[in-house]
N, C-alpha and C positions, 0 to 999 in steps of 0.2 A: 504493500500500500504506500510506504515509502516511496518507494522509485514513483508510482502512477502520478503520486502529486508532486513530483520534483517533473516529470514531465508535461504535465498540465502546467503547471507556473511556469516553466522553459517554453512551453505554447504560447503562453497566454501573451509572454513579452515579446515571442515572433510577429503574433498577430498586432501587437499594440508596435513594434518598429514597423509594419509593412502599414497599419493605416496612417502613420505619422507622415508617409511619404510625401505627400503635397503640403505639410506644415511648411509656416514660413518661418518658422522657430523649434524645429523637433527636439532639439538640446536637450532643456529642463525635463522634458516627457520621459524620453529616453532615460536621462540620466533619473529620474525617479522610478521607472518600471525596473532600472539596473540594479537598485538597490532593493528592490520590493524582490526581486527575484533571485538575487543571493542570499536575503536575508531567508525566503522562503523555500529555498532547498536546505543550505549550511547552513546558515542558523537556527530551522524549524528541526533538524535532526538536532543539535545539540539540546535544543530545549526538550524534547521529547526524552531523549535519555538523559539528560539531569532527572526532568519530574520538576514534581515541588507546583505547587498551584498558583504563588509568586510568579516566575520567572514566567510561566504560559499569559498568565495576566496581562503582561511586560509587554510581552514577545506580539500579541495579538493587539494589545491599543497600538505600539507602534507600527506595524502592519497595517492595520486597520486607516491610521493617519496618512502613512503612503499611497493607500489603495483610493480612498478620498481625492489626495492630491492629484494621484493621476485623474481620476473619474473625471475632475473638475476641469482637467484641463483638455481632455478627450474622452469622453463619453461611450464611445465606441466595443466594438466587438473585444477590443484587448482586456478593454479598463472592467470588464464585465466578466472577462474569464477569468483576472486577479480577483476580482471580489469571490467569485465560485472559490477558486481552489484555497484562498483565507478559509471560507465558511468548512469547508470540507476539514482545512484545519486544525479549527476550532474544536470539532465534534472529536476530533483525535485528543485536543490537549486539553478543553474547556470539564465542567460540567453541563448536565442537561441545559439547567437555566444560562448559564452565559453565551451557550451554543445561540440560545434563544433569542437572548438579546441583539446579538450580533446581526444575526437573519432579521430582527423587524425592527436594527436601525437602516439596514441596506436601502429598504424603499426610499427613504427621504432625501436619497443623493439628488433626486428629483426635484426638489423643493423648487428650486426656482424656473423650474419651468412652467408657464400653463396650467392651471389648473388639471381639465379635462387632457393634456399629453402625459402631465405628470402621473397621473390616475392611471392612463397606458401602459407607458412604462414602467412607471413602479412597480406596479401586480404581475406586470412580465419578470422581473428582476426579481421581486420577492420567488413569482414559483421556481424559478431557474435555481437559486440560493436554496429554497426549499426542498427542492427535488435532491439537487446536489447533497445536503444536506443528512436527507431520510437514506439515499442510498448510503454514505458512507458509514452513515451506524450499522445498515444492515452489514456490511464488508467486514464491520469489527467485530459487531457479535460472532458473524458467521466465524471471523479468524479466532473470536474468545473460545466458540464453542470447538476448534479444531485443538485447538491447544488443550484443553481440558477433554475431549477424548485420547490425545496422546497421553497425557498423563494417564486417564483412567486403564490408556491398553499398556502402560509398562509396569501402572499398579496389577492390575492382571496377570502380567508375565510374574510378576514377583507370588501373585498368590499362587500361581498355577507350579512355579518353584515350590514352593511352600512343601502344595500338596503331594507333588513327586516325592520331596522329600519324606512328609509324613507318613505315604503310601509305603514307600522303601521301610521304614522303619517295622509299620503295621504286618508286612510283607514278610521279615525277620522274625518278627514276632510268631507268625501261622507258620511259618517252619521251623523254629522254636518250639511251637506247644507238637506240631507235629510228631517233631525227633525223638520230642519227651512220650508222646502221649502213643506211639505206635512202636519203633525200634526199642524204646526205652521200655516198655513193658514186657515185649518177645524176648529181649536182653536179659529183661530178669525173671524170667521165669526159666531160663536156658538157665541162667546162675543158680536158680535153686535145684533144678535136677539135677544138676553136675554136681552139684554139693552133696546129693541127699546118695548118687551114685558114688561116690568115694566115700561115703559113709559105711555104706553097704557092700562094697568093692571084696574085700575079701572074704566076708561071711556067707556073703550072697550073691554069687556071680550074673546067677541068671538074672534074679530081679535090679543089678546093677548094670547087665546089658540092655534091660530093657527100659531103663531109666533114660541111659543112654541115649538109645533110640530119638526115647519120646525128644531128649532134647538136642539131637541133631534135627528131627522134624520143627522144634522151634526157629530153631538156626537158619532152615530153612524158609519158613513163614518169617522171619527178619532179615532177609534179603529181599524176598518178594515186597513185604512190608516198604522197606526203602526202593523199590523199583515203583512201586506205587506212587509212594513222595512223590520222586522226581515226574512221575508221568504225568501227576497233577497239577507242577508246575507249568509243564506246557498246555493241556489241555486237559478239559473235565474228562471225570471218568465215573463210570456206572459203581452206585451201592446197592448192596442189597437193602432188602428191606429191615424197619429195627430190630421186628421182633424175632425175626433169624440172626442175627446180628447181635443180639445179646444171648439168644440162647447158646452160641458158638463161644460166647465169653465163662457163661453160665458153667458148659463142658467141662472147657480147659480147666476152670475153676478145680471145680470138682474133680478132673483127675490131677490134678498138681495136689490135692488131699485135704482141700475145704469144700466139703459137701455143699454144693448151692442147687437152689430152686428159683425159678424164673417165675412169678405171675406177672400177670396182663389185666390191668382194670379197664372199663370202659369201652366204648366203640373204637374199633382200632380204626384211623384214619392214615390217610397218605402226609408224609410233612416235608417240607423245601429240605437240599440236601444239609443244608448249613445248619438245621436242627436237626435233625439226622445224625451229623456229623459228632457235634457237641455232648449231645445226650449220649452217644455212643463211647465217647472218651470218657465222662464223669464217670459213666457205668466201669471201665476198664479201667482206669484211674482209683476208681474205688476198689473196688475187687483185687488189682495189684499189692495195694496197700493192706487190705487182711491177708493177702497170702504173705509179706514180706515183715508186717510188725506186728498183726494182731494178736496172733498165736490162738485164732479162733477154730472151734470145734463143726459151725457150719455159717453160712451167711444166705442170702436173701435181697435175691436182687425183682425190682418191682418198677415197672413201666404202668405210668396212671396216666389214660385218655381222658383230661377233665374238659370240662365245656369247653376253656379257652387258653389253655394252656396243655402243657405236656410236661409231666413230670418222672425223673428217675431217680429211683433210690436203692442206697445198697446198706444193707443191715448185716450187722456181725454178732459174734455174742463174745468175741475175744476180751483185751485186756483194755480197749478204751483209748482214746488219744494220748499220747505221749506230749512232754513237750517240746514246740515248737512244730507238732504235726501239723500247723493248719496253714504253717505259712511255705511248704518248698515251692518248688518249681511247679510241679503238675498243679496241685491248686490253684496255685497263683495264673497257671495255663487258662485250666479251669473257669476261672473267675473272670478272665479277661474275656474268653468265649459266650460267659452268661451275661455280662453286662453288652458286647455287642448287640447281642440279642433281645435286648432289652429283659434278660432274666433274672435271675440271682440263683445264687450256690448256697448252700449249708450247710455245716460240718459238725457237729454234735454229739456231747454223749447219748446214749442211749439209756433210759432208763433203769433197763434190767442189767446194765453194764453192756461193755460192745461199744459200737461208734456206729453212728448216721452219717453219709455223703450225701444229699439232694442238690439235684440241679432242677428246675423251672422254668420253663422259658413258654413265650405266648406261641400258639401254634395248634 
């Protein structure tokens, strides 16, 4: 917008030397359109980037006084296009009202002509001043409002930073509870056969080979386990449904040598995988934990179809929370799984002695 009004006022003083041409005196003309027209390229950018509502003041009556003088002394197409690109200006350096003023003292240049000429031309001058006027607000807003969408789209990039980064972390996280919540469990129930097999190792061969066994077949269900992870990472992949899915937990249970029983309340419905997923780790989460510290005799794992929620729980009758059981990792997995979800976890003693795991979630 700069440059446009630095070539309008380099216009305006072409047109005002080429109508000077039959003067019999163009000197003074000249030499005041010279001054109105350096002062309103180089000196209209200096005031503009000073600022300060002074100096535009300044800048625009003496202007203003120039634009006059020439007016008076040629009337013409030149003296008419100084006054334009002044007003155009103004609307850059003024406020609304000084803008104002400036545009409805232009008519009066008129004064001393004729009444009814002056009436003419003034109203022509005013809408010219006018027009000029209205557009160049619209040019600033339009350039306010371009600047202030660039700001809004690098604020953007920054949120959109933000959230990659947040995504990346959450991201770490789900393969985190993952590690914990799948390898970590196969892991250890492989650790407890091996163990329960060297126990039995030279008393009991057979039943030490067949411990064995069972925990190379874990060994093996924790590589599958981790090919799974990773497949997940690239692209979904098919679950079973829950209540096969905990009865397969239920099993292992019971042959690793905590007797469990699975019940199902309610109407069993279909639920998104990501509850599926979660309710399936608390259960497995749980059930790890009495085989590993309860030192329980049987436990009790229970899938509840409530009106609007889904709940899983696993009961034990062992030795009861220990301290600091409620804060490791898999809970903590746990926990972070059931508030995505808008759920909650519980972890509790049990009445009769034992511990309670519940997970909740709407679904």
């Amino acid at each position: 917008m700069n440059r446009a009004l630095a070539v309008l006022t380099a216009g305006a003083y072409l047109a005002l030397a080429l109508g000077s041409l039959g003067s019999a005196d163009p000197v003074p003309l000249l030499l005041l359109g010279a001054v109105f027209t350096v002062l309103g390229t180089a000196g209209f950018l200096w005031v503009r980037r000073r600022g300060g509502l002074g100096w535009a003041v300044a800048y625009v009556t003496v202007q203003l006084a120039l634009a006059v003088a020439v007016f008076a002394n040629d009337p013409g197409v030149g003296a008419t296009l100084l006054l334009v690109a002044l007003v155009c200006q103004c609307v850059l350096l003024l406020p609304l009202p000084g803008t104002a003023v400036v545009v409805a003292l232009v008519p009066f240049l008129h004064a001393g002509m004729p009444w009814e000429e002056a009436l003419r031309e003034g109203s022509g001058l005013l809408a010219a001043v006018l027009f000029a006027a209205v557009v160049t607000e619209l040019l600033r807003r339009e350039q306010e409002t371009r600047r202030a969408l660039a700001e809004a789209h690098a604020q953007l990039r920054d949120y959109a930073s933000q959230a990659e980064r947040l995504a990346t972390a959450q991201e770490r996280n789900r393969v985190a509870r993952d590690i914990h919540d799948g390898l970590g469990h196969v892991l250890t129930v492989v650790q407890m056969q091996v163990k329960a097999a060297r126990a039995v190792l030279r008393a009991d061969v057979e039943r030490a080979d067949a411990v064995l066994a069972k925990a190379q077949q874990q060994s093996e269900e924790a590589l599958a386990e981790v090919r799974r992870s990773v497949g997940a990472l690239r692209e979904p992949r098919s679950v079973p449904p829950l209540r096969e899915a905990l009865r397969v937990l239920a099993e292992e249970t019971s042959a690793a040598g905590v007797p469990t029983e699975l019940a199902v309340r309610g109407v069993e419905r279909a639920v998104a995988d990501e509850i599926r997923e979660a309710l399936f780790r608390a259960a497995q989460e749980g059930l790890t934990n009495v085989r590993k510290h309860a030192r329980a005799t049987r436990a009790d794992l229970v899938l509840d179809y409530a009106d609007d929620a889904v709940r899983v729980e696993v009961r034990d009758d062992g030795t009861g929370m220990a301290d600091g059981a409620t804060t490791g990792f898999g809970l903590l997995g746990l926990r972070e799984r059931a508030a995505h979800l808008g759920g909650r976890l519980q972890v509790e003693p049990a009445p009769d002695g034992g511990c309670t795991v519940r997970m909740e979630v709407p679904g």
